[in-house]
C-alpha positions in Angstrom: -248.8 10.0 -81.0 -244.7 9.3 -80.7 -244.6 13.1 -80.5 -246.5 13.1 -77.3 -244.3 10.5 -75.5 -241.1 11.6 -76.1 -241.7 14.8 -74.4 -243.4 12.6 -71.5 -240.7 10.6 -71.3 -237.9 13.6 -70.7 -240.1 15.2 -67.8 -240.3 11.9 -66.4 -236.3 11.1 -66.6 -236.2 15.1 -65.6 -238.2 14.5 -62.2 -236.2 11.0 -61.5 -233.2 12.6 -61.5 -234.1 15.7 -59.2 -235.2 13.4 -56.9 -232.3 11.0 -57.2 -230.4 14.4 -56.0 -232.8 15.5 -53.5 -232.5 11.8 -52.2 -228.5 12.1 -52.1 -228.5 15.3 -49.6 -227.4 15.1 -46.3 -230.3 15.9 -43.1 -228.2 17.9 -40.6 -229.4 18.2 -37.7 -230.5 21.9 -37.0 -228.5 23.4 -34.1 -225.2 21.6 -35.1 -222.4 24.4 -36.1 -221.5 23.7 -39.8 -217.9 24.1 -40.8 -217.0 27.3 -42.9 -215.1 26.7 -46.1 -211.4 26.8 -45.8 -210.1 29.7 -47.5 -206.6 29.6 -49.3 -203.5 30.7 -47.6 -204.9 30.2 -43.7 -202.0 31.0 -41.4 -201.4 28.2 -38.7 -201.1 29.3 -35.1 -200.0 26.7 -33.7 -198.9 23.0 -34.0 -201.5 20.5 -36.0 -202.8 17.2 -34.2 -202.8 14.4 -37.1 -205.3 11.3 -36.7 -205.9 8.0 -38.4 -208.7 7.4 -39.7 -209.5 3.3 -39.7 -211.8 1.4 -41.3 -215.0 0.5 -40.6 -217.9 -2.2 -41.3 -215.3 -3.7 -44.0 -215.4 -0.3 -45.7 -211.5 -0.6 -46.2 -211.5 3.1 -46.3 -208.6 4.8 -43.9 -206.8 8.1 -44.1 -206.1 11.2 -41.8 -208.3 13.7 -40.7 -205.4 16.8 -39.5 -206.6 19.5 -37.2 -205.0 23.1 -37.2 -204.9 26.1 -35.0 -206.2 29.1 -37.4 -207.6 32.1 -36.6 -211.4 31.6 -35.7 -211.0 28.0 -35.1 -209.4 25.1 -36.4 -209.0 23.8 -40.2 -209.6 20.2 -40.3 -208.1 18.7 -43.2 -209.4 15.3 -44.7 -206.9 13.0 -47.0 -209.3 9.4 -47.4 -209.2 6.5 -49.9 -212.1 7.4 -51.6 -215.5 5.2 -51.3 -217.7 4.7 -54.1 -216.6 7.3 -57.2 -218.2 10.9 -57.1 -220.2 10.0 -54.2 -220.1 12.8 -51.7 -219.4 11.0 -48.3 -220.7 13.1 -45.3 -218.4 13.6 -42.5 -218.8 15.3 -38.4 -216.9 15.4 -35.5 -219.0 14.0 -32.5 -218.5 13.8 -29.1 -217.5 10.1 -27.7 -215.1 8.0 -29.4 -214.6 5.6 -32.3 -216.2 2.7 -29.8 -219.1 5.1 -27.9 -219.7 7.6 -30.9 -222.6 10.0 -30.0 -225.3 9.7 -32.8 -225.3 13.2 -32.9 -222.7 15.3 -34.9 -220.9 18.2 -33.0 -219.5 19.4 -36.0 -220.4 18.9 -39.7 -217.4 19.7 -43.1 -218.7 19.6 -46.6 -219.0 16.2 -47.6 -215.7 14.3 -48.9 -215.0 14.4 -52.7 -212.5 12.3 -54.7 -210.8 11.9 -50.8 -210.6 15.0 -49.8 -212.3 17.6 -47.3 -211.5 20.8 -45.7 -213.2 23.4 -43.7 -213.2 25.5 -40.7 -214.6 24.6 -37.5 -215.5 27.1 -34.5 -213.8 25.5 -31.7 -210.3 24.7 -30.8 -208.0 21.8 -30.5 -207.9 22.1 -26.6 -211.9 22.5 -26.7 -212.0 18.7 -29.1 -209.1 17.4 -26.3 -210.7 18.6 -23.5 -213.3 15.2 -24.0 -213.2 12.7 -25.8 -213.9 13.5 -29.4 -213.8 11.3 -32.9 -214.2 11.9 -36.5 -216.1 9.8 -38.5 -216.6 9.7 -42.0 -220.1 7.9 -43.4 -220.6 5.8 -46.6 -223.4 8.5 -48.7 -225.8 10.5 -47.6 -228.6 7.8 -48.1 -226.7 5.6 -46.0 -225.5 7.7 -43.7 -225.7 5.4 -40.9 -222.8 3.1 -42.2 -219.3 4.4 -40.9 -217.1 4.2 -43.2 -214.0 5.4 -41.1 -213.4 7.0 -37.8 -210.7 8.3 -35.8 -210.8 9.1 -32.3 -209.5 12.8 -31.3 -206.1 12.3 -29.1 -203.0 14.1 -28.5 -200.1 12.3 -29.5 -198.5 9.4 -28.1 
């Protein structure tokens, strides 16, 4: 009778943590562009915009989200104090700013990792200056609605 119970007991832990993955995936929406993977040794073409990224909802996460001019696009390049250990935090550029974001993502990276991010995006830093844009970075895909940090896309002072 133990026999039968054990094996019941591993497919159950096996299903529970599937579905504690398929629960920690991000929903994107469908038509937004998704950020290509930065390859190594990208060439800058021109100058890189660096923003801060402040805290949100008492997250006391901040960091810098830097933007350059590549071929194809721009390489946005994420540096955060991480959130919650190895807990992928999902992270767009939207149209609006830090105080009027747009629910809905222009631009989605690979989620951050131990701080970090990087990826391409198919648009330029003239095109995310042109109106207002801001990064934000959420707390986990199941609570993706909590900002975590956000940054609002501006040329420099």
């Amino acid at each position: 009778m133990m026999n039968f119970r054990i094996p019941a007991l591993a497919a159950a832990l096996a299903l529970a943590a599937s579905g504690a993955a398929l629960a920690q995936s991000t929903p994107m929406p469908m038509n937004m562009p998704m950020a290509s993977p930065a390859p190594p040794n990208l060439t800058p073409t021109g100058p890189a915009l660096t923003i801060k990224l402040l805290p949100q909802n008492g997250s006391g996460e901040s960091g810098t989200a830097t933007f350059t001019p590549v071929a194809g696009g721009t390489l946005v390049s994420i540096k955060i104090t991480a959130g919650v250990a190895d807990v992928p935090q999902p992270n767009h550029v939207h149209p609006g700013t830090c105080a009027t974001l747009d629910p809905k993502p222009q631009y989605g990276l690979p989620p951050i990792k131990d701080g970090t991010s990087s990826a391409v995006i198919p648009a330029s830093i003239a095109d995310l200056l042109a109106t207002p844009h801001a990064f934000n970075v959420h707390k986990s895909g199941p609570e993706a609605a909590i900002y975590v940090a956000c940054g609002d896309i501006v040329k420099p002072k």
